[in-house]
C-alpha positions as CSV (number, residue, x, y, z in Angstrom):
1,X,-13.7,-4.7,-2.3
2,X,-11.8,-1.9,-3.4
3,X,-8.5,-2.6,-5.2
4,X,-7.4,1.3,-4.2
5,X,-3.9,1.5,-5.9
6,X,-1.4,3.2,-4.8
7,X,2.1,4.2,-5.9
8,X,5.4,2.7,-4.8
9,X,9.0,3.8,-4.9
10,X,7.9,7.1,-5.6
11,X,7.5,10.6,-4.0
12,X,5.0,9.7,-1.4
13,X,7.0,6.6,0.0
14,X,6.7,3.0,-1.1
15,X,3.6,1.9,0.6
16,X,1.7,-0.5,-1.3
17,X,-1.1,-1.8,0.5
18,X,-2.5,0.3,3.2
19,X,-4.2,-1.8,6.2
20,X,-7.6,-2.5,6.3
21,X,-10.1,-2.9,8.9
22,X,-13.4,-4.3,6.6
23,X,-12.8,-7.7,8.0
24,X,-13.7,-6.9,11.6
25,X,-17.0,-5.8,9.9
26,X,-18.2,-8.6,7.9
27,X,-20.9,-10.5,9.2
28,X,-19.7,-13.8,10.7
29,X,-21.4,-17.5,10.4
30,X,-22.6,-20.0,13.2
31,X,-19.2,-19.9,15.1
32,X,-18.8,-16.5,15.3
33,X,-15.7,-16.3,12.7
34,X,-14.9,-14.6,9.2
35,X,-11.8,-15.4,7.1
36,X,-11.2,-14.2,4.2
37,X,-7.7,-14.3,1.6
38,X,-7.3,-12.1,-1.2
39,X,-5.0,-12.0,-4.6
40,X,-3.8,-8.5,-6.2
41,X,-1.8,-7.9,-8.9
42,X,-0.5,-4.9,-10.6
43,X,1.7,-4.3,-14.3
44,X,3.5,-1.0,-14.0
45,X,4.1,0.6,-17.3
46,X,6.7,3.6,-16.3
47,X,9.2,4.6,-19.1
48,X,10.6,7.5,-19.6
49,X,13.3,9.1,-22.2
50,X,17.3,8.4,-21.9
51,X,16.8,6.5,-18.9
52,X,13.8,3.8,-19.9
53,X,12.7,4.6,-23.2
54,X,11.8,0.9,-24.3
55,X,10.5,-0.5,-21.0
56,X,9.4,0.1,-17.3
57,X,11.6,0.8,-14.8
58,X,9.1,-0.7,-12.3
59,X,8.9,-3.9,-11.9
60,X,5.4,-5.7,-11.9
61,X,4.1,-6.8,-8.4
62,X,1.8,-9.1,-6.6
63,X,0.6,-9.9,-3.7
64,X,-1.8,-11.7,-0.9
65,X,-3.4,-11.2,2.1
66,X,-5.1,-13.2,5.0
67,X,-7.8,-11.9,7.5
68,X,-9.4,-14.0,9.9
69,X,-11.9,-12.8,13.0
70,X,-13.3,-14.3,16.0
71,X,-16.3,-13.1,18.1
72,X,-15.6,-13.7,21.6
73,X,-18.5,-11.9,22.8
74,X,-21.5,-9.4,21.4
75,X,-19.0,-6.4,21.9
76,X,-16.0,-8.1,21.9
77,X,-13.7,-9.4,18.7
78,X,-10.2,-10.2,17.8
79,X,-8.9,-10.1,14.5
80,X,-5.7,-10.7,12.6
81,X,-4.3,-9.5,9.3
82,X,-1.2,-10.6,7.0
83,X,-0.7,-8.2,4.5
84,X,1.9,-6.7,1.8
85,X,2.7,-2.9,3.3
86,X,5.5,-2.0,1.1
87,X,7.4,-2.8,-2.0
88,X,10.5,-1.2,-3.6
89,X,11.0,-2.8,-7.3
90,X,13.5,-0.5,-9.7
91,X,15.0,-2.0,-12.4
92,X,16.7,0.0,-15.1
93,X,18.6,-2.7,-16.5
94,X,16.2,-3.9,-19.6
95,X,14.6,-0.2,-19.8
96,X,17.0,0.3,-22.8
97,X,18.2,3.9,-21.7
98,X,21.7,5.5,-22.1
99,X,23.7,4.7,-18.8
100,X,21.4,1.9,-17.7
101,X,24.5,-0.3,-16.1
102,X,24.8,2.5,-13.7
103,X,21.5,2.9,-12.8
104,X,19.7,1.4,-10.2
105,X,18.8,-2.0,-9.4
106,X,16.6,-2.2,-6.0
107,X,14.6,-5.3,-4.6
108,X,12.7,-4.5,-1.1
109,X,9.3,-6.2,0.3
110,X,8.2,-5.5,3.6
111,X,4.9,-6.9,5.2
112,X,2.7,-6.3,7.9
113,X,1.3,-9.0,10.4
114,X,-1.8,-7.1,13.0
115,X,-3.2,-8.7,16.1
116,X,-6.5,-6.0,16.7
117,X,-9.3,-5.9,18.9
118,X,-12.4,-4.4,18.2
119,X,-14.6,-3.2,21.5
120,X,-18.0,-2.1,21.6
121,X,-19.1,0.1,23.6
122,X,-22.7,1.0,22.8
123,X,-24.8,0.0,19.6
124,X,-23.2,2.9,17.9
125,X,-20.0,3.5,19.0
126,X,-16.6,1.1,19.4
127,X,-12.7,1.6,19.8
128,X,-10.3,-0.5,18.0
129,X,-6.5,-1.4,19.6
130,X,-3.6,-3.5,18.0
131,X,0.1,-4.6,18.2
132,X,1.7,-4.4,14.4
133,X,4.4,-6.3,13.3
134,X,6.2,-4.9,10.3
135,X,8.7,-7.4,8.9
136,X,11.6,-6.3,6.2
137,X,12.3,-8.9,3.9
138,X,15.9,-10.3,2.5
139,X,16.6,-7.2,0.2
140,X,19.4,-5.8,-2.1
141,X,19.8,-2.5,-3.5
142,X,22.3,-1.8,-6.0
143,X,22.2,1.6,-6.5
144,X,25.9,3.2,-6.0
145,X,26.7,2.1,-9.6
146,X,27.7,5.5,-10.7
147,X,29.8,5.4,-8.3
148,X,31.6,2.0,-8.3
149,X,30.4,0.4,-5.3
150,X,28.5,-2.9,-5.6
151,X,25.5,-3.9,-4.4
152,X,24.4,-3.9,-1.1
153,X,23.4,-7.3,0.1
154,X,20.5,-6.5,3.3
155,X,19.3,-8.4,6.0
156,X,15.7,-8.3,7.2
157,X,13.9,-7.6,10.6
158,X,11.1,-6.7,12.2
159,X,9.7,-4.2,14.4
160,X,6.8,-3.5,16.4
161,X,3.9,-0.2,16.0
162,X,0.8,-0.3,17.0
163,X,-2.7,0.5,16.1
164,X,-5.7,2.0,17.5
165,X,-8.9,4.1,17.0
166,X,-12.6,4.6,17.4
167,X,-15.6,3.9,15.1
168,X,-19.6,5.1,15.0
169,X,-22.4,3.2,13.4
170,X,-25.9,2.8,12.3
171,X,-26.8,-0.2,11.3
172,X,-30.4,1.2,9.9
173,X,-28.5,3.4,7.0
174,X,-25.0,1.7,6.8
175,X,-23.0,4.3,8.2
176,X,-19.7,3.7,9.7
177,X,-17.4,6.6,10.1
178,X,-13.7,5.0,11.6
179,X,-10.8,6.7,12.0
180,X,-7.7,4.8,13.4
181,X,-3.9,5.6,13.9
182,X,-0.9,3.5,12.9
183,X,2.0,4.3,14.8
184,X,6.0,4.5,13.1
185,X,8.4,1.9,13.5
186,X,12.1,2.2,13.0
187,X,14.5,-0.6,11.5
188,X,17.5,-1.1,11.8
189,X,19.5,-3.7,9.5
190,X,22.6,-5.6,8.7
191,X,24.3,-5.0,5.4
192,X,27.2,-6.6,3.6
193,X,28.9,-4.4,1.0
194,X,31.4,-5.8,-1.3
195,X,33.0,-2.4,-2.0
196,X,32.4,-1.1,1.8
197,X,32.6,-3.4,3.8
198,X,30.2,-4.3,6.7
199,X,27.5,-1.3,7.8
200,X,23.3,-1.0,8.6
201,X,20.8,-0.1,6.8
202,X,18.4,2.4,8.3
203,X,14.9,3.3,7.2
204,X,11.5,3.6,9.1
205,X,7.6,3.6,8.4
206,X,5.2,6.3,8.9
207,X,2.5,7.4,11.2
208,X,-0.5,6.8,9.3
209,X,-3.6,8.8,9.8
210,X,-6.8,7.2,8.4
211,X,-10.4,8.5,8.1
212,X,-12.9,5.7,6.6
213,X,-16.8,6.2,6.1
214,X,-19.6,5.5,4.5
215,X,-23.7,5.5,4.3
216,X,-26.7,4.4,2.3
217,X,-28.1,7.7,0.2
218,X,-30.5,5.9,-1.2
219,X,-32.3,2.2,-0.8
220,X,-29.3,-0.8,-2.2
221,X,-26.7,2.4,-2.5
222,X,-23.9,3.5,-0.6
223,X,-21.4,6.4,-0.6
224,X,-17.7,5.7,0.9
225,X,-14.8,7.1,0.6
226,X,-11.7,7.7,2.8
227,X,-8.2,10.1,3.5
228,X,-5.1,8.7,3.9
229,X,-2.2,11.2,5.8
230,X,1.2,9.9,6.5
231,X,4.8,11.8,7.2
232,X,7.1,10.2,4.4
233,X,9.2,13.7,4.5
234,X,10.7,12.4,8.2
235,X,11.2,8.9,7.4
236,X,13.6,8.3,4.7
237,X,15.7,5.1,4.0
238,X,19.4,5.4,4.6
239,X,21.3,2.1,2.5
240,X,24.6,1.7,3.2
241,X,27.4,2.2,2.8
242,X,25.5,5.9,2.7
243,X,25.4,8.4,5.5
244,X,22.7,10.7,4.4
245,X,19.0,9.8,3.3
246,X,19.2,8.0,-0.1
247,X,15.2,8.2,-0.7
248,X,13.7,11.9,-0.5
249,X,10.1,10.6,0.1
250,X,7.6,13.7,0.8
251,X,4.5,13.9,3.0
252,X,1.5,11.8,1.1
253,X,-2.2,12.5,1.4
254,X,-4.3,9.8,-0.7
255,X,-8.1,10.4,-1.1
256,X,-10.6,7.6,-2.3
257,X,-14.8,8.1,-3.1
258,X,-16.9,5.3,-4.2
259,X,-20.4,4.4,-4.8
260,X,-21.6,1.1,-4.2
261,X,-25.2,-0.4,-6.0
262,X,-27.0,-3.5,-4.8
263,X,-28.4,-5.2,-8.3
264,X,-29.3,-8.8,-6.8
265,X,-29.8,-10.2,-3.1
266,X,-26.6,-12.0,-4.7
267,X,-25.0,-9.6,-6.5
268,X,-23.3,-6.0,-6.0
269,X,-21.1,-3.6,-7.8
270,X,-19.3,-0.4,-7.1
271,X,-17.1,1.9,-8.7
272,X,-14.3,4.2,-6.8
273,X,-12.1,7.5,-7.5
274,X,-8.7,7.6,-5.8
275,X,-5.9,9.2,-6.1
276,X,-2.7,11.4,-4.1
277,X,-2.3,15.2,-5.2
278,X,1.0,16.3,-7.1
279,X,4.1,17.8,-5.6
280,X,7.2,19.0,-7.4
281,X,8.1,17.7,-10.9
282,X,11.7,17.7,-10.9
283,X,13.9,15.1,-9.8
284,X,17.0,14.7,-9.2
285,X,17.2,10.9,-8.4
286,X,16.7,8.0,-10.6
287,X,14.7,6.7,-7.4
288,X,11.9,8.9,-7.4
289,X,9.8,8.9,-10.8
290,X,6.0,9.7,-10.8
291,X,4.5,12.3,-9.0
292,X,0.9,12.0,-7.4
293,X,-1.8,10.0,-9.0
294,X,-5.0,9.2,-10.0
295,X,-7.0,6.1,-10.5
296,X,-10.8,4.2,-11.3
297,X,-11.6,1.2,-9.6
298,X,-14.3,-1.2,-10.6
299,X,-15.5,-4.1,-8.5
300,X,-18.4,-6.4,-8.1
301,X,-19.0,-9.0,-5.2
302,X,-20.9,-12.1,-5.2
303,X,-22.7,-14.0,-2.2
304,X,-23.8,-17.5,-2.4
305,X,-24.4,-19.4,1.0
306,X,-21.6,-18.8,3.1
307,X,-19.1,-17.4,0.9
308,X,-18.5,-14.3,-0.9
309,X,-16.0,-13.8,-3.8
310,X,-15.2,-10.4,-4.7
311,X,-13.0,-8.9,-8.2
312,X,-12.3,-5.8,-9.3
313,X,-9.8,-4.1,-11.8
314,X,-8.2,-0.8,-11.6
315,X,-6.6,1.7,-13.7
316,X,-4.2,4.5,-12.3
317,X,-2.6,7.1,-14.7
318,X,0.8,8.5,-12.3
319,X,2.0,12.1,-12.4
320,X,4.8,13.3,-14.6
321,X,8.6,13.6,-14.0
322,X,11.5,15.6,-15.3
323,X,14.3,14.0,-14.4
324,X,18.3,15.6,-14.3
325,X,21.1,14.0,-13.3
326,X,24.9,13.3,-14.5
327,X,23.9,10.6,-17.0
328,X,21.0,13.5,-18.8
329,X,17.9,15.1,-18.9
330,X,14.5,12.8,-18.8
331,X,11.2,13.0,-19.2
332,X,9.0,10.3,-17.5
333,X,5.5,11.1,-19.1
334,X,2.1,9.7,-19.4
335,X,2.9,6.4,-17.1
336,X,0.1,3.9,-15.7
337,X,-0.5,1.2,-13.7
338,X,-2.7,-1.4,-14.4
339,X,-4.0,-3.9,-11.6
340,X,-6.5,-6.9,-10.6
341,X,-7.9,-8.3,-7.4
342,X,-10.0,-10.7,-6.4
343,X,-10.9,-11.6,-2.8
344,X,-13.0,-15.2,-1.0
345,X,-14.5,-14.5,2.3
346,X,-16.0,-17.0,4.4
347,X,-18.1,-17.1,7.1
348,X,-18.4,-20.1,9.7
């Protein structure tokens, strides 16, 4: 398992789980299936001066996700995933900075449900191919307090992307290189305003670009890593009662490199680099507050019979920030997130 963090509510966009495809891998029991759930959590620790100098202005997350496979055939299997995609949690209000009434107050969860197929067509080569289901939760955002509107109350939806890509093995030196594609999705939703009135909420996911692989190097090790692309810059959230963009997310590139080491025939660690390069450290918005980051993972996974349980704990320093706007000058310095996971597969 890695528990790859990644940032939220900042620069890059406010994805916070990024879909993954190692179920459709795992090796499944006498009735062809694999299911597996899994538990993360993360503390945020993101202060800043003036505007959160005596506590985070990110709230602390969690979240869970369900995978389950079925092997129709040798080269044929479906799979479906539940996951947490994306999570906007702000809260200035017990930060203890100057202004902090007028600052913003946002709560904004959006999952992702997948339906993918995985074909095979040759002992080393297969294409994968999925409808995605990305479902915006309940949400308010009160973040016009500067300028005495109240918050905006915001109904959820869903839309519909898709997914698709290819993958090569070889089973004698555990190499899979997979790349896949995860198409944008546009939402449109219902908000009620107190100061404004009636009016939609407008915001949209990316297209994601991912490039996974891995291989033994040596006998009961294994090298992975994986890239991460996806076009924040053109898919910004608009909350009403505004007319232009209220986020100014920026194009993301996340990397990730592990090794992996094989101690038992029950038990296996690994330890893994990630992390998403730096862009500009001035902001202007109270909304955007790290800048790139970088994070350790460590994990270990234990087998016994038919079930696996996996754990691993991560620690991700996040860029720095010099924030400006009408309420001061900030700096947000020498942030971290902290997080745990721990996954139980099952094969039957």
């Amino acid at each position: 398992l890695i528990v790859g963090m990644t940032s939220s509510v900042f620069a890059g966009g406010y994805e916070s789980n990024a879909l993954s495809t190692s179920f459709m891998y795992e090796q499944a029991g006498a009735m062809n299936a694999y299911a597996e759930v899994a538990y993360g959590s993360r503390s945020y620790d993101v202060t800043g001066t003036t505007y959160a100098p005596t506590g985070s202005a990110v709230k602390d997350q969690t979240s869970t996700t369900i995978s389950v496979r079925y092997d129709v055939t040798d080269n044929i299997s479906i799979g479906f995933t539940n996951y947490n995609q994306g999570n906007i949690q702000l809260d200035y209000s017990e930060a203890g900075g100057a202004g902090a009434a007028l600052l913003p107050v946002v709560d904004m969860s959006i999952d992702a449900r997948v339906l993918m197929s995985k074909y095979s067509l040759s002992e080393n080569i297969g294409f994968l191919a999925g409808v995605k289901q990305t479902v915006v939760k309940d949400s308010t955002a009160d973040i016009f307090r500067a300028g005495g509107i109240l918050a905006s109350s915001i109904t959820g939806g869903n839309e519909i992307g898709y997914v698709y890509g290819a993958v090569y093995t070889r089973d004698d030196i555990a190499m899979r290189v997979e790349l896949t594609m995860e198409t944008s999705t546009d939402f449109s939703l219902a908000t009620a305003n107190a100061s404004a009135g009636a009016g939609t909420t407008t915001g949209s996911t990316p297209d994601y670009m991912n490039l996974y692989f891995q291989s033994g190097i040596a006998e009961d090790t294994l090298l992975y890593g994986s890239m991460r692309t996806a076009n924040w810059s053109e898919n910004q959230l608009t909350v009403h009662p505004h007319t232009t963009p209220t986020s100014s997310f920026t194009d993301s590139t996340t990397y990730s490199l592990g090794l992996g080491r094989k101690f038992t025939d029950n038990f296996s660690g690994s330890v893994n680099l990630s992390g998403e390069p730096k862009g500009a450290t001035a902001s202007d918005t109270p909304l955007t507050i790290t800048n790139g980051y970088q994070g350790v993972t460590v994990g270990g996974k234990y087998t016994m019979d038919n079930m696996t349980i996996t754990a691993g704990y991560n620690y991700t320093q996040v860029g720095d920030v010099s924030l400006s706007t009408a309420l001061g000058d900030g700096e947000f310095t020498d942030n971290k997130i902290t997080g745990f996971g721990v996954r139980v597969g099952f094969k039957f």
